[in-house]
C-alpha positions in Angstrom: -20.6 24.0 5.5 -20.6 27.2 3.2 -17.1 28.4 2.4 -16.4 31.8 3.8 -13.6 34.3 2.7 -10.9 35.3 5.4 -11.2 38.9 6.6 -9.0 41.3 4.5 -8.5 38.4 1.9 -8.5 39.5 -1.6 -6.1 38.2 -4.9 -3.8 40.4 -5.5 -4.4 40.5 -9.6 -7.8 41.2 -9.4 -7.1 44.0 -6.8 -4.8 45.2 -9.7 -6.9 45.7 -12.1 -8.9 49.1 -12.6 -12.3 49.5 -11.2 -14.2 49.1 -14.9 -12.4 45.6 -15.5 -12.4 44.7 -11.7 -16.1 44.9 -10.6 -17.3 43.4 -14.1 -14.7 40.7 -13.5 -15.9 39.9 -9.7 -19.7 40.0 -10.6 -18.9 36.6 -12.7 -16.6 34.8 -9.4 -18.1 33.0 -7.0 -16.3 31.9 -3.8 -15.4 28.2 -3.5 -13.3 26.2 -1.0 -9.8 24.8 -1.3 -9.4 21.6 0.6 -5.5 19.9 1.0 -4.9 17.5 -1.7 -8.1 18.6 -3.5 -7.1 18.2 -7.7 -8.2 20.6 -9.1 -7.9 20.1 -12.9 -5.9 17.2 -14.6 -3.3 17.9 -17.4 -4.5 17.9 -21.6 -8.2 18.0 -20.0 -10.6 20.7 -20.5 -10.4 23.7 -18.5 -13.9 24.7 -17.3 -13.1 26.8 -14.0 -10.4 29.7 -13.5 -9.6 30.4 -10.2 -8.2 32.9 -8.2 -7.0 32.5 -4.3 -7.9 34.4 -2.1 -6.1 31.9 1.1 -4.5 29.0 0.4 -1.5 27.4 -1.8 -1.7 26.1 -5.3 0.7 23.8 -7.1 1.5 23.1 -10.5 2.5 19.4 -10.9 3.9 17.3 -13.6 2.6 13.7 -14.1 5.0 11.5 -15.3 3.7 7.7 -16.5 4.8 5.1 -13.4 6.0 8.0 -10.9 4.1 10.6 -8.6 3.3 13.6 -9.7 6.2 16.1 -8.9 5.9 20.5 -8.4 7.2 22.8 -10.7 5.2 26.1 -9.5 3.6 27.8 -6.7 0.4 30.0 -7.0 -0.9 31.9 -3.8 -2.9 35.4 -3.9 -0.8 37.0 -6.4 -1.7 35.2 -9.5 -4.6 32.9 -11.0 -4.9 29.1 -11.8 -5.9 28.3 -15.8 -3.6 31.1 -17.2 -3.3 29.4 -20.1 -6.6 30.1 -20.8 -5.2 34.1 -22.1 -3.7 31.8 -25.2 -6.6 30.3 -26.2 -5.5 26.8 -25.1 -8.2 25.1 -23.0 -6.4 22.7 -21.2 -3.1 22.7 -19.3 0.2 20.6 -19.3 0.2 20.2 -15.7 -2.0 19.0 -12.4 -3.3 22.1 -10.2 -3.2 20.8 -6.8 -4.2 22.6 -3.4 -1.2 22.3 -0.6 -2.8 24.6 1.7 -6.3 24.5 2.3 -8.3 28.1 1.5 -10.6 30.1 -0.4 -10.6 31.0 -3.8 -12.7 32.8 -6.2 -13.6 30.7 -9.8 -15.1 31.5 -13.0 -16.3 29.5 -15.8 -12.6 30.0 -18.6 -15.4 30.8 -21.3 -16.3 33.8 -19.4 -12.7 34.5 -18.6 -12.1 34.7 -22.1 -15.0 37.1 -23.1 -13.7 39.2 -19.9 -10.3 39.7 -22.4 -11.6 41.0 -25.3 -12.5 44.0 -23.2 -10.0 44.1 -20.3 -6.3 45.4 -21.5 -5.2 45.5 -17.8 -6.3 41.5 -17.5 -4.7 40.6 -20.8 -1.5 42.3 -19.6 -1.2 41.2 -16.0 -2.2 37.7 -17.0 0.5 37.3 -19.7 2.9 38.7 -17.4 1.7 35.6 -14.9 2.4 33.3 -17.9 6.0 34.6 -17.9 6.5 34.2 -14.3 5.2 30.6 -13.9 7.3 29.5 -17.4 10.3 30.9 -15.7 9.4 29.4 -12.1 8.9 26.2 -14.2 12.2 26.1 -16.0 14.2 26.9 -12.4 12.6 24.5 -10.6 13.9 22.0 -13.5 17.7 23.2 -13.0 17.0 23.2 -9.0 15.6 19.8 -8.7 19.1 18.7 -10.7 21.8 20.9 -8.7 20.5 21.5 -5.5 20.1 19.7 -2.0 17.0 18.6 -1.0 17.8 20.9 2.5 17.9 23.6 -0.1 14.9 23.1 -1.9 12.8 22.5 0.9 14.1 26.2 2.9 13.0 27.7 -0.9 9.9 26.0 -0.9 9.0 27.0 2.6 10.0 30.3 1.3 7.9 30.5 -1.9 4.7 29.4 0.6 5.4 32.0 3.3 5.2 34.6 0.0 1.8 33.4 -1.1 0.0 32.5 1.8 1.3 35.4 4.1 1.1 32.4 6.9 3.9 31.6 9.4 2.0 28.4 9.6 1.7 25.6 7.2 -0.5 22.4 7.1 1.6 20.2 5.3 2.4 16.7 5.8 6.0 14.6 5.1 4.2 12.1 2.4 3.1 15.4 0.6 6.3 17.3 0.4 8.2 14.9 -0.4 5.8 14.3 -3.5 6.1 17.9 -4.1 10.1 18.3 -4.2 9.8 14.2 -6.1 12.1 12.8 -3.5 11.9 10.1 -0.9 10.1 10.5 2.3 12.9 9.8 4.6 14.9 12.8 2.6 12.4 15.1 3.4 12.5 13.9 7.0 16.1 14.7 7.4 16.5 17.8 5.7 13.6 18.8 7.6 15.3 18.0 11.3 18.1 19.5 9.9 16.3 23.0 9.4 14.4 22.1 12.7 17.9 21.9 14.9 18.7 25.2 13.7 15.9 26.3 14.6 14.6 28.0 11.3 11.4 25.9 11.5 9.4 24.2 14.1 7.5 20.6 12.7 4.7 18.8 14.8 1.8 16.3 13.4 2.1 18.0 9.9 2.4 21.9 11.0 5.1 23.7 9.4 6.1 26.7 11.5 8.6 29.4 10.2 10.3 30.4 13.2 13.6 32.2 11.2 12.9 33.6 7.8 15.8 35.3 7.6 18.2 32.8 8.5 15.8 29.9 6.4 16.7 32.3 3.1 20.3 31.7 3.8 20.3 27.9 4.0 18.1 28.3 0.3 19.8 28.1 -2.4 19.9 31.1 -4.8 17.2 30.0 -6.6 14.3 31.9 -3.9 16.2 35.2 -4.7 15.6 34.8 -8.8 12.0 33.5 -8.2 11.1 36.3 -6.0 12.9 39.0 -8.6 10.2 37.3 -11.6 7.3 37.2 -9.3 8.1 41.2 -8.1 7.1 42.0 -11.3 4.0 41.2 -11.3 3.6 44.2 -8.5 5.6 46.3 -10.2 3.7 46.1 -13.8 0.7 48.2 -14.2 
């Protein structure tokens, strides 16, 4: 079936952007689909596709030899996959998987790249990106270490509500647990425990935020200093 963009769904960087660098920009994207577990580019291969959601959730995931790949960053409608792309590098260190299935708009990264030369506002808002997933990166390192699992699945929920503007999330046990690189039955008891509370609801692999408020105060602080580094990409002209 052809893919077909949500109503009112647009990325939030390219809506940024001027009119002169936006519509050149969008005459090069087509619309594609994003389907759960779909891979979208393997680490230290060539980048040939940029894309930019429009619905949906994208994580960055490190492969490590003889264990499953684990997250380190989100992406959602604020940002762009293949940002390393704006440093000339071709090729990522990480895995760009879908967690939520969506839409997306992609480019071929050569013509990305030409679309930089003449595009300040792109070159500035995708650096900025850069800064936020490196520092998203390096505090999901020190989270993974310090943190409970109960606390780093509420910030995860968190981090998804933010870039998929969805209550709702299709997401199974199996998958998160791959995600946060712990076991399945950790998953499934920090899950009940957030469940008894009544912060979320879980049935057959829906994820339902029933208590946002209330689900940011069983995170751990590290929601509050992601959300501060992501704000700026709003805030930066």
């Amino acid at each position: 079936m052809p893919c077909r963009a949500s109503v009112n769904a647009t990325n939030k960087l390219i809506e940024s952007l001027p009119s002169v660098e936006r519509k050149p920009l969008l005459k090069e994207c087509e619309l594609v689909c994003l389907t759960f577990h779909q891979i979208l580019y393997e680490p230290n291969t060539t980048l040939h596709s940029i894309y930019f959601p429009l619905v949906g959730l994208i994580s960055l995931m490190v492969k490590i030899e003889n264990h499953s790949p684990v997250g380190v960053a989100l992406i959602g409608n604020e940002g762009m996959l293949g940002a390393t792309s704006v440093l000339g590098v071709n090729a990522s260190p990480t895995q760009g998987t879908v967690q939520c299935e969506g839409t997306a708009l992609r480019m071929p990264s050569a013509t990305f790249r030409r679309l930089l030369l003449t595009s300040p506002h792109l070159q500035r808002k995708s650096n900025l990106l850069l800064y936020v997933l490196s520092a998203q990166s390096a505090r999901s390192a020190g989270c993974a270490h310090f943190h409970s699992i109960e606390q780093r699945l509420a910030c995860w929920f968190l981090m998804a509500h933010d870039r998929t503007g969805n209550d709702s999330l299709q997401l199974t046990h199996d998958f998160l647990a791959g995600t946060l690189g712990v076991r399945r039955s950790g998953i499934t008891i920090a899950a009940g425990k957030l469940q008894r509370k009544k912060l979320i609801s879980y049935v057959r692999g829906e994820i339902k935020i029933l208590d946002r408020k209330n689900l940011q105060a069983e995170s751990c602080d590290c929601y509050a200093q992601m959300a501060l580094e992501y704000a700026r990409l709003s805030v930066s002209n």
